[in-house]
Residue, then its C-alpha position, 0 to 999 in steps of 0.5 A: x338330197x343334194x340335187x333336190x336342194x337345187x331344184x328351187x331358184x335361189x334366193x338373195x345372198x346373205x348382206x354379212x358376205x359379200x364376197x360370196x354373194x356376188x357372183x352370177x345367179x345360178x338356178x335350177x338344174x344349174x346349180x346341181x350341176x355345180x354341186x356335183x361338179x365340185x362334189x368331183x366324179x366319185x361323190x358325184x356319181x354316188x349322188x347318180x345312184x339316188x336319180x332318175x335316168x331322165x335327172x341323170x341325162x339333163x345333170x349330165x348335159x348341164x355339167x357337159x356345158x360347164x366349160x369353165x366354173x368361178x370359185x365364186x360360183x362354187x362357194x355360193x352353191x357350197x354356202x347354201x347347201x351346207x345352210x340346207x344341211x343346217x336346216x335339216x339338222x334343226x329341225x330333226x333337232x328341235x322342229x321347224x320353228x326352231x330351225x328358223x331361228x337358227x338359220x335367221x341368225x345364220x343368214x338372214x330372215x329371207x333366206x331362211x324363209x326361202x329354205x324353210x319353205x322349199x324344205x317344208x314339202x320334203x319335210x310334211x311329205x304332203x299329200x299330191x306333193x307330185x303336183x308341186x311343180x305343175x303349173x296352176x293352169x295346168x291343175x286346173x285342167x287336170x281337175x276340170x272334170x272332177x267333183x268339186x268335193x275332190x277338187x276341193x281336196x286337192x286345193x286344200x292339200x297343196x302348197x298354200x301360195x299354189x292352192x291360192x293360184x289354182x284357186x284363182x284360176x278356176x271359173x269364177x263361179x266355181x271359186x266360191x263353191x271350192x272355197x266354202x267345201x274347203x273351209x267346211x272340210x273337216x279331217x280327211x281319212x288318210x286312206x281317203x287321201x290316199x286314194x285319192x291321190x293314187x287315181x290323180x297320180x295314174x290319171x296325170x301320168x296318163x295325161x302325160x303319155x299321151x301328150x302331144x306337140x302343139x302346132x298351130x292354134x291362135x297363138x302360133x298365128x299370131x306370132x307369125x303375123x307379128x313377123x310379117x308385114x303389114x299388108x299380109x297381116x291386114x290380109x289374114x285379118x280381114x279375111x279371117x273377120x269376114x269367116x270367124x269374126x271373134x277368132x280374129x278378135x282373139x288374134x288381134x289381141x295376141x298381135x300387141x299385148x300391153x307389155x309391148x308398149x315398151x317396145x314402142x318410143x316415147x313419141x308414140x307412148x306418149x301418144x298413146x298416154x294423151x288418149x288413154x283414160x287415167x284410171x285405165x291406166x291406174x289398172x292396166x299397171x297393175x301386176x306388170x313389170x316395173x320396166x313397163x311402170x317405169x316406162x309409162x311414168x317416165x313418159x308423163x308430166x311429173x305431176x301427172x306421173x304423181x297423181x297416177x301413182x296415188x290412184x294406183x296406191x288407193x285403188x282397191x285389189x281388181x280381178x284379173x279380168x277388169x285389169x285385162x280388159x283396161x289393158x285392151x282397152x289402152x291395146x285398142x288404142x295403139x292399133x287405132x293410131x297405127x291404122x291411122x298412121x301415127x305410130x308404127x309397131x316394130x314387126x321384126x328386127x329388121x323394122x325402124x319404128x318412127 
């Protein structure tokens, strides 16, 4: 039970205990090692009979590292696990509602959320519970070339803020069919689940054995272009345009991603700024950093950076698409005025941009 508490990033201190609260963010893997640090060799390695020897081998390794640990850490880590105890004796107590209202008092309304939540699977024993920590990108892909009532199955089954990832990352004209099969699935045999999740289970696990290491591919590309210089970049490109035109489009766009404006100065931002059109802008902000927002705001008039905020406020919700395609359209004009001469992308560490 310890290691599994620590296998979520932590959540913010409790406000009513600042001492504790202030020490340095621990997540993961990290924290479990404090634990069984502090839990000293005896405790700890009873807590090692309960493991995996791949869990055994990275809690060793974390704890190898561990030269020196602040009381304060060891607080911390100690404070959450007993309030994750808490939980689990609440909600044997009284469910889960009623280990809610026993944490909020306790520490606050977010932590409670946060451990009530992380505490929810363990507790429900969901089914495909063994997909939890697999990206959404990855579900999609180990569910591409199932029925869509078995997808719809899967998605139904998970976690909701996963199931609406893995939702979002479907093809869009697959996204409606999911959703109806979803809304129209009434109760599910057990043993239907069940199997299901058994041949998900060996075919993951498949998938797993025969994985292999990416070596190449546009994005290997494109990271070493970004190293290079620019006559060996404009070399490659060119070259690349006249045998595979769009595949040196898709490299391009890898080369500067609209993030990486905040690597530019503001002389060259605000070049960029004066040419991009407002409502681009307004979506290209969208689900970015806030060093990025703040980076671009800080760069306009007061009353310009005041009228961009509104647009953003009351621009409806966009798909993932039409922001990125705002965004490409603000990339194209940085490599506009580069081509041009007005501004100059930093290459390596060793580059000066003007």
């Amino acid at each position: 039970m310890a290691v599994e508490l620590y296998q979520q990033p932590q959540a913010p201190a409790p406000a009513g205990n600042p001492a504790r609260g202030s020490g340095p963010r621990l997540q993961g893997r990290k924290k479990a090692a404090v634990l069984l640090v502090a839990l000293g060799p005896d405790r700890a390695s009873e807590v090692f009979k309960h493991l995996h020897f791949d869990e055994i081998e990275s809690l060793s390794l974390e704890m190898a590292k561990m030269q020196h640990i602040e009381p304060a850490m060891t607080h911390k880590v100690m404070d959450e696990l007993a309030a994750t105890v808490q939980a689990y004796d609440s909600i044997a107590a009284g469910g889960v509602d009623y280990a809610r209202e026993v944490l909020e008092k306790a520490i606050g309304a977010d932590r409670a959320a946060e451990i009530i939540g992380r505490l929810s699977s363990v507790i429900e024993m969901r089914p495909f519970e063994f997909l939890r920590r697999t990206a959404p990108e990855q579900i999609v892909a180990f569910l591409r070339n199932e029925a869509p009532q078995t997808i719809a199955l899967v998605v139904a089954n998970l976690h909701t803020t996963l199931a609406a990832q893995v939702l979002a990352n479907l093809p869009e004209d697959e996204q409606a069919e999911i959703a109806m099969r979803i809304a129209k699935m009434g109760e599910t045999s057990p043993e239907v689940v069940k199997q299901v999740e058994d041949v998900m289970r060996a075919k993951l696990a498949t998938i797993v054995q025969n994985e292999f290491t990416t070596t190449g591919g546009v994005k290997s590309l494109a990271e070493i272009l970004n190293h290079a210089d620019r006559p060996t970049e404009r070399n490659v490109l060119d070259s690349l345009t006249e045998t595979d035109e769009e595949l040196a489009a898709e490299v391009r766009r890898l080369l500067f991603v609209f993030e990486d404006i905040v690597k530019l100065d503001d002389r060259s931002i605000q070049l960029v700024l004066r040419e991009a059109d407002q409502k681009d802008l307004a979506l290209a902000l969208r689900g970015v950093s806030d060093e990025v927002k703040t980076r671009v705001l800080n760069n306009m008039s007061e009353r310009g950076a005041q009228m961009l905020l509104e647009e953003m406020q009351y621009q409806p919700p966009q798909r993932k698409r039409v922001v990125e395609e705002a965004q490409g359209r603000i990339v194209a004009i940085v490599r506009r005025l580069e081509e041009a001469g007005a501004l100059v992308l930093s290459r390596n560490e060793s580059e000066v941009m003007f």
